[in-house]
C-alpha positions in Angstrom: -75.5 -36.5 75.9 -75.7 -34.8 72.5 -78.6 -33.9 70.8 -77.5 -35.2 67.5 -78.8 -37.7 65.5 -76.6 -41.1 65.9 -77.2 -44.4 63.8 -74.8 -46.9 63.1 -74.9 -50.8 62.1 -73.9 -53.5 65.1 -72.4 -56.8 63.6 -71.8 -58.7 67.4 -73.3 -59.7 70.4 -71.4 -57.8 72.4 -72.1 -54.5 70.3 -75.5 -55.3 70.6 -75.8 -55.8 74.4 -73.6 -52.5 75.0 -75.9 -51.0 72.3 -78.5 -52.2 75.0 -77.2 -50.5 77.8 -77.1 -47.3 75.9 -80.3 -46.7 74.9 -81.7 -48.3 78.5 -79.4 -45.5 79.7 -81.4 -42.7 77.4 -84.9 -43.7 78.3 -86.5 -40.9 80.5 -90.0 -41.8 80.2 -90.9 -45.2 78.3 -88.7 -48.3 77.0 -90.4 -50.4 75.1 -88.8 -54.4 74.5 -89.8 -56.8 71.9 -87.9 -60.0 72.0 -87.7 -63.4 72.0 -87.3 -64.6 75.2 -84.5 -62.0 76.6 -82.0 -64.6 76.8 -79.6 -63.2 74.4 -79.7 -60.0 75.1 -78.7 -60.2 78.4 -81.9 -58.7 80.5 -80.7 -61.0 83.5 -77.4 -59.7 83.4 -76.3 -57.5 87.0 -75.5 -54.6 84.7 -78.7 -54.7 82.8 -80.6 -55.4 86.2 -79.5 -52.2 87.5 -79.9 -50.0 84.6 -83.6 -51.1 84.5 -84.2 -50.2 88.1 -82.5 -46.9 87.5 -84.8 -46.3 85.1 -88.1 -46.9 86.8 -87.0 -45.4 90.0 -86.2 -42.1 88.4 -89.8 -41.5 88.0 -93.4 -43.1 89.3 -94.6 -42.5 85.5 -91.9 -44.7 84.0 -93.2 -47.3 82.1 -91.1 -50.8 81.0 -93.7 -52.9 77.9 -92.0 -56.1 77.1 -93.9 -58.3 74.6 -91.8 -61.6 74.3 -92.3 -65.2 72.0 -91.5 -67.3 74.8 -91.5 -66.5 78.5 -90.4 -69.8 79.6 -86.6 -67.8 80.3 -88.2 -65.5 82.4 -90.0 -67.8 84.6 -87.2 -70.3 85.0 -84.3 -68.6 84.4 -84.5 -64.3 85.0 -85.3 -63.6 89.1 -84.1 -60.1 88.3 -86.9 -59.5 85.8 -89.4 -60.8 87.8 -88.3 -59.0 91.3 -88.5 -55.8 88.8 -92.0 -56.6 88.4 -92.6 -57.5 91.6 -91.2 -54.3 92.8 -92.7 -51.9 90.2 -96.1 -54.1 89.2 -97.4 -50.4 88.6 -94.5 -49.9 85.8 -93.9 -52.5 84.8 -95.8 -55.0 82.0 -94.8 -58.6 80.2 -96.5 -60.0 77.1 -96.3 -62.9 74.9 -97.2 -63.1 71.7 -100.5 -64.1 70.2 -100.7 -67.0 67.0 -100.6 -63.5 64.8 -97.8 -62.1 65.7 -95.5 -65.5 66.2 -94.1 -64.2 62.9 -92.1 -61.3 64.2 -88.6 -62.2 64.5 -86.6 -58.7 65.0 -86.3 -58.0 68.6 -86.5 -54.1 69.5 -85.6 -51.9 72.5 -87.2 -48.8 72.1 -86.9 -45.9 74.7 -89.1 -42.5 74.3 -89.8 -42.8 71.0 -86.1 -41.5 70.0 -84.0 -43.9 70.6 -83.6 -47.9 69.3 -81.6 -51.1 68.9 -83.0 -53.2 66.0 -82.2 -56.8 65.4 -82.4 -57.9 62.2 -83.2 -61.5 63.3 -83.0 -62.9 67.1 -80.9 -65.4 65.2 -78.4 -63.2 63.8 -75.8 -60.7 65.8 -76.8 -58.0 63.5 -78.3 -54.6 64.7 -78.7 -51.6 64.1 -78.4 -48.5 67.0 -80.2 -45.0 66.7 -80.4 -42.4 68.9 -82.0 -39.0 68.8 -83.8 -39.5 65.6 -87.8 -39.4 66.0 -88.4 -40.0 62.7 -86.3 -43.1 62.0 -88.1 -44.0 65.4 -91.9 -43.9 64.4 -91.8 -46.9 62.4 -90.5 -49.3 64.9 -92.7 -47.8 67.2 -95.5 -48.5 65.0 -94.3 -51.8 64.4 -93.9 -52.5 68.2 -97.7 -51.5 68.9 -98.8 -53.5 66.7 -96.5 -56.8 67.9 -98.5 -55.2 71.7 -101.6 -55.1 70.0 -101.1 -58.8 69.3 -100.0 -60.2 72.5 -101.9 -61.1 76.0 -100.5 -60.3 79.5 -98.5 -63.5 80.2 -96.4 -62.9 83.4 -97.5 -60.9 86.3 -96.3 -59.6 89.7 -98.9 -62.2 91.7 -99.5 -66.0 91.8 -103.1 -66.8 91.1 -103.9 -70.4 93.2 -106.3 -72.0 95.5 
């Protein structure tokens, strides 16, 4: 993989999922996943399954933040997801959204702090893909720990019940 800065604009679906891939495929250390509900990204996809468990079996210090709107797909509809964070419950963290930040609306995957793919709008195909460029990075990071900051654990490796 080269060192050199990479950024260049998406206008499909299928650019952004295989943008996806590529930075899942970068992350050594932290990915970080703001979205919708996952669903059109593709997070219950084979393909995207394993690339996740790659990456938290490389290391025990890996670490996988999603923050999501709705988390109704994951629950009904994504067992691969939710074996990942039954399997790696230590790595492994899904939010949803809080009231204030129901108005965030441009999914991000964000891995070390480097690398990104930016949706403009969950309803819109268009994206934009960077890699190797920490400075382009910060603000999205930013922006992500602030969507975090603003959202409540909402699915977790255990069933609570009587």
């Amino acid at each position: 993989m080269s060192d050199e800065p990479i950024s260049r604009y998406l206008s499909g679906r299928i650019e952004y999922q295989q943008a996806l891939d590529t930075v899942i495929e970068h992350a050594r250390h932290t990915l970080r996943i703001f979205d919708y509900d996952l669903h059109e990204g593709g997070y219950n996809a084979v393909q995207r399954y394993e690339r996740l468990k790659r990456f938290l079996l490389a290391s025990s210090s890996n670490r996988l933040f999603v923050v999501l709107h709705s988390v109704d797909y994951i629950n009904r509809e994504c067992p691969r997801i939710q074996h990942l964070l039954c399997e790696h419950s230590y790595a492994v963290f899904i939010h949803q959204t809080n009231s204030e930040a129901r108005m965030a609306c441009d999914p991000l995957l964000i891995a070390d702090d480097l690398h990104y793919v930016h949706r403009f709008h969950y309803e819109q195909p268009r994206a934009e893909l960077v890699l190797n460029d920490q400075k382009l990075t910060q603000p999205l990071l930013h922006r992500f720990e602030e969507i975090w900051h603003a959202s409540t654990q909402a699915v977790s490796a255990t069933t609570l019940g009587l």
